[in-house]
C-alpha positions as CSV (number, residue, x, y, z in Angstrom):
1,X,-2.2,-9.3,23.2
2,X,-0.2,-10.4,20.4
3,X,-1.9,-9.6,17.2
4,X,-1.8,-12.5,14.1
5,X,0.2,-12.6,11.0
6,X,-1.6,-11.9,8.5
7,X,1.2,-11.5,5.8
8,X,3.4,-14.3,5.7
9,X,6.5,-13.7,3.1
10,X,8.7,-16.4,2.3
11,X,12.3,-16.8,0.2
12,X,10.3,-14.5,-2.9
13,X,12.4,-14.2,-5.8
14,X,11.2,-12.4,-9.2
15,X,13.7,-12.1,-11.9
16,X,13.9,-10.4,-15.0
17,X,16.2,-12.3,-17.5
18,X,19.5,-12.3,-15.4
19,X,18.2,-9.1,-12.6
20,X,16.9,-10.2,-9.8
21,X,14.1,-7.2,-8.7
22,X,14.0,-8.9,-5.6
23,X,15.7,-11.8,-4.2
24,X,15.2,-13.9,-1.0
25,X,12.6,-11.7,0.8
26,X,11.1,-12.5,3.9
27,X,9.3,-11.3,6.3
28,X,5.8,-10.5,8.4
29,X,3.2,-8.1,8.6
30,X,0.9,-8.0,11.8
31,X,-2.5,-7.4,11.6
32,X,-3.5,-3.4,11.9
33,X,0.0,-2.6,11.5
34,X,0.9,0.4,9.2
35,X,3.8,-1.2,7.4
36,X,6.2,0.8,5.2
37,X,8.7,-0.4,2.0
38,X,11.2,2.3,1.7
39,X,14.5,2.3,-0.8
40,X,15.8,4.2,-3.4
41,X,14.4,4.0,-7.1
42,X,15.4,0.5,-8.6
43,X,15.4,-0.7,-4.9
44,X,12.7,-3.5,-5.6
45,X,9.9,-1.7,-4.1
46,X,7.3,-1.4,-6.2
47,X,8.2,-5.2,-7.3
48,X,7.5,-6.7,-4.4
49,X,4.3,-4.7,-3.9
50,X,3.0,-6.4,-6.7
51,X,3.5,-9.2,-5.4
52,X,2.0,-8.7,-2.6
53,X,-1.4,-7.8,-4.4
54,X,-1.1,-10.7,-6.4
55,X,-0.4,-8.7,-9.5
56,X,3.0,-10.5,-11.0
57,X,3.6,-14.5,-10.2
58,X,7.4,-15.1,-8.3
59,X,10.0,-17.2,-9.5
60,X,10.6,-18.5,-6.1
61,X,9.1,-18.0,-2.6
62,X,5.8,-17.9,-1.1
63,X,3.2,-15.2,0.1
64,X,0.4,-16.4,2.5
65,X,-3.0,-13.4,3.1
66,X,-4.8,-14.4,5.4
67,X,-3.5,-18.1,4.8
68,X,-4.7,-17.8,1.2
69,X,-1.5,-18.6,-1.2
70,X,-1.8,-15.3,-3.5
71,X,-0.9,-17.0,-6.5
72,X,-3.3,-20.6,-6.3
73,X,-5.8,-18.2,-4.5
74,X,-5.8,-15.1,-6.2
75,X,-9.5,-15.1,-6.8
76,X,-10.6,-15.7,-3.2
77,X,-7.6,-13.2,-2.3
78,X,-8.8,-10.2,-4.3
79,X,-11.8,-9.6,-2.2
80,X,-10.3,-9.4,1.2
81,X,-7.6,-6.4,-0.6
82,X,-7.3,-3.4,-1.9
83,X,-5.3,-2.2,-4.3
84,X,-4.1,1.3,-5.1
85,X,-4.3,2.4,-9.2
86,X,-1.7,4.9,-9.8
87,X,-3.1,5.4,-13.5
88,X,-6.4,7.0,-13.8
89,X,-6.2,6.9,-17.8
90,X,-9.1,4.6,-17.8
91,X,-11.4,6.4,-16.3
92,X,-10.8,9.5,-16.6
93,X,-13.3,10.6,-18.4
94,X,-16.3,9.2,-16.3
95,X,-17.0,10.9,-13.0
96,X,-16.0,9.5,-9.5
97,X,-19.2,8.2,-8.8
98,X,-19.5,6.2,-11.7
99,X,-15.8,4.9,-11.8
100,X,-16.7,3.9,-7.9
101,X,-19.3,2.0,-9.4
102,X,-17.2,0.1,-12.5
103,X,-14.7,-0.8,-9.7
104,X,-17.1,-2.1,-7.1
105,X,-18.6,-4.6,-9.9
106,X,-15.8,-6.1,-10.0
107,X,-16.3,-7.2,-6.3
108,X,-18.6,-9.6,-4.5
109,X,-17.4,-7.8,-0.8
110,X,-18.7,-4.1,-0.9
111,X,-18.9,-1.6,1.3
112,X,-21.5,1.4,0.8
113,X,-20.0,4.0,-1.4
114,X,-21.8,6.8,0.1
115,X,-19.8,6.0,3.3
116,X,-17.0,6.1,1.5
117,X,-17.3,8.9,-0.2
118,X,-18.0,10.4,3.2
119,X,-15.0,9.1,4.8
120,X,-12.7,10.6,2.0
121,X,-14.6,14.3,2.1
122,X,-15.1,13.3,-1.5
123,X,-19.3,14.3,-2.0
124,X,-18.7,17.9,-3.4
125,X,-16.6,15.7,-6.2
126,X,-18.7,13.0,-6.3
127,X,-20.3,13.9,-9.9
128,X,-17.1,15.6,-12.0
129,X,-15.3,13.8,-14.1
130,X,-12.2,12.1,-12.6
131,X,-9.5,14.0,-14.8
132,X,-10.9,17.6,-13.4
133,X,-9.7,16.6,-10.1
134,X,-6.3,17.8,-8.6
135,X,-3.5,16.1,-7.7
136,X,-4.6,15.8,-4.0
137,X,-8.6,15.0,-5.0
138,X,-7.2,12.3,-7.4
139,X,-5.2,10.5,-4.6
140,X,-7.8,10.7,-2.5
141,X,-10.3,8.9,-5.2
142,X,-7.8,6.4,-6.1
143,X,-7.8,5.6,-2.0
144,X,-11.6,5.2,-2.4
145,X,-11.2,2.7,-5.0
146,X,-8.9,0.9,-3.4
147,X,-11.7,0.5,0.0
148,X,-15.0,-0.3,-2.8
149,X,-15.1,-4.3,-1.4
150,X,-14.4,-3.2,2.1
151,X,-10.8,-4.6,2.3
152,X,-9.2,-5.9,5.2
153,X,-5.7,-5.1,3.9
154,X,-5.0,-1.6,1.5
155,X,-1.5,-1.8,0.2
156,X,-0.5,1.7,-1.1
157,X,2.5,2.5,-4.1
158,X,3.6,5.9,-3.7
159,X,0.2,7.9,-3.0
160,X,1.8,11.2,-2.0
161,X,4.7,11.4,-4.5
162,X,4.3,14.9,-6.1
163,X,1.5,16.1,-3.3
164,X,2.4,19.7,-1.3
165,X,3.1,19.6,2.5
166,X,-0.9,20.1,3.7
167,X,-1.9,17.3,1.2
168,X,0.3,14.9,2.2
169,X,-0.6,15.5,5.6
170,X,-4.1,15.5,4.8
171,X,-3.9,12.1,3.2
172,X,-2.3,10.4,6.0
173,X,-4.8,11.6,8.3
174,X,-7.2,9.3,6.0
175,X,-4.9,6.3,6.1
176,X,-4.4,6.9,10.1
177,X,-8.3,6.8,10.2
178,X,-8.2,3.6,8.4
179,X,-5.4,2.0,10.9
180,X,-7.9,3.1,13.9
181,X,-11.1,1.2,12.0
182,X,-8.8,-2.5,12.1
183,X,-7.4,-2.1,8.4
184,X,-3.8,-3.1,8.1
185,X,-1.9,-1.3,5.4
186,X,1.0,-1.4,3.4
187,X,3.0,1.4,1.9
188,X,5.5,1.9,-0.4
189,X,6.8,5.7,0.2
190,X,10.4,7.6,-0.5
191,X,8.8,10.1,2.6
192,X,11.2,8.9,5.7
193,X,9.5,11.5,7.0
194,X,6.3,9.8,6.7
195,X,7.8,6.7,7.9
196,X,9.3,8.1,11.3
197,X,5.8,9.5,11.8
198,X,3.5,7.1,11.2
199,X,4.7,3.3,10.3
200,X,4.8,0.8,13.2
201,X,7.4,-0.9,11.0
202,X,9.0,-0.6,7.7
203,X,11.6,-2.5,5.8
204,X,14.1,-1.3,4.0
205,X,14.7,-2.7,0.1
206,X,18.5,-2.5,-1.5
207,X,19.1,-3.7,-4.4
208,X,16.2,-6.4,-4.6
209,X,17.0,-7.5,-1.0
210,X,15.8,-7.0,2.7
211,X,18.7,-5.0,4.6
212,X,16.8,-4.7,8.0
213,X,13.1,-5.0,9.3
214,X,12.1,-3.1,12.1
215,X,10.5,0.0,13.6
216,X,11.6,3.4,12.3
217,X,13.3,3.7,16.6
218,X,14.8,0.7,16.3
219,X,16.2,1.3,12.5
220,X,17.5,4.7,13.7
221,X,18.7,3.2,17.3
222,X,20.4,0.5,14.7
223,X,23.0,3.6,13.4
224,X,26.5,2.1,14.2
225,X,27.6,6.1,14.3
226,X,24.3,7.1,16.2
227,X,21.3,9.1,14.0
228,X,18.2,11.0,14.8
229,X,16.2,10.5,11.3
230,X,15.0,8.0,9.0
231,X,16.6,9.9,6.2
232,X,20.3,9.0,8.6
233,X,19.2,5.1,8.3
């Protein structure tokens, strides 16, 4: 059965005096589907994440969430996403129950944060304050915050840059988890590795545009000269 669009990008364009960060992007996302942005630094990645969330207004284009326009419908949007914080600076100090708490207010969708909590193997945590956590525990509450109002999309900017080999793996596991419960997600990641493994399609940013959208087989089956890897395309 064909699953629905639930992203719908069209022609976006954000510029920055005369740099375009990304220019005439287009392109779907299915619903469930794990979808990655990959690119090099300066690729437009992080950009067009923002987009996405809602977070910075285009100069051109469109973006449709669930047939809400994320600009005119940002409020209505916000409830249905969630959005990963990769600064922790404001709330550092409290503990990750309480910052759960602050961030769920902000909600009127919520999901119970003891599930949550118990989802992300986060209870022994629960009551220190966020900055004693490692670099692991602190992706894995910034993941919680991101599921507070229950979301029906996650998009995700970079959560395992900097993590060791078991802790990367560790944290997929939790985003595969969330792909099995119905949640579609979106990733920006520099892990090909990650990509080959788990996304069911990723596109590929250059220079502020779309090169090629696709799964990580056909990308690779793309090659002119033949690869094996993500890290070949």
């Amino acid at each position: 059965m064909n699953k629905q669009t639930v992203i719908q990008v069209s022609s976006l364009t954000k510029r920055y005096g005369a740099n375009s960060a990304v220019e005439q992007v287009s392109f779907q996302v299915k619903e469930g589907e794990l979808f990655g942005i990959i690119g090099t630094n300066g690729a437009g990645k992080s950009t067009l994440l923002e987009l996405l969330m809602g977070l910075r207004k285009p100069d051109e284009g469109r973006i449709k969430v669930y047939g809400l326009d994320a600009q005119a419908e940002a409020e209505e949007l916000k409830e249905h996403i969630g959005i990963h914080m990769p600064n922790i600076s404001l709330v550092e100090k409290m503990t990750v129950i309480e910052a759960l708490e602050l961030f769920q207010s902000f909600y009127i969708r919520k999901k119970n944060l003891n599930d949550i909590i118990e989802q992300l193997e986060l209870h022994p945590y629960k009551d220190k304050p966020v900055k004693r956590l490692s670099g692991g525990w602190q992706q894995r509450f910034t993941l919680a915050i991101a599921l507070v109002n229950d979301p029906k999309i996650v998009f995700l900017d970079e959560p395992t840059t900097g993590l060791d080999q078991q802790t990367r793996a560790d944290y997929w596991q939790k985003l595969l988890e969330l792909k099995r419960q119905g949640k579609t997600i979106v990733i920006a990641t520099h892990d090909m590795g990650e990509v080959q493994r788990h996304c069911d399609r990723a596109a590929i940013m250059r220079k502020g545009e779309l090169v090629a959208c696709d799964s990580p087989q056909g990308l690779i089956a793309s090659i002119p000269a033949g690869g094996l890897t993500m890290e070949a395309v």
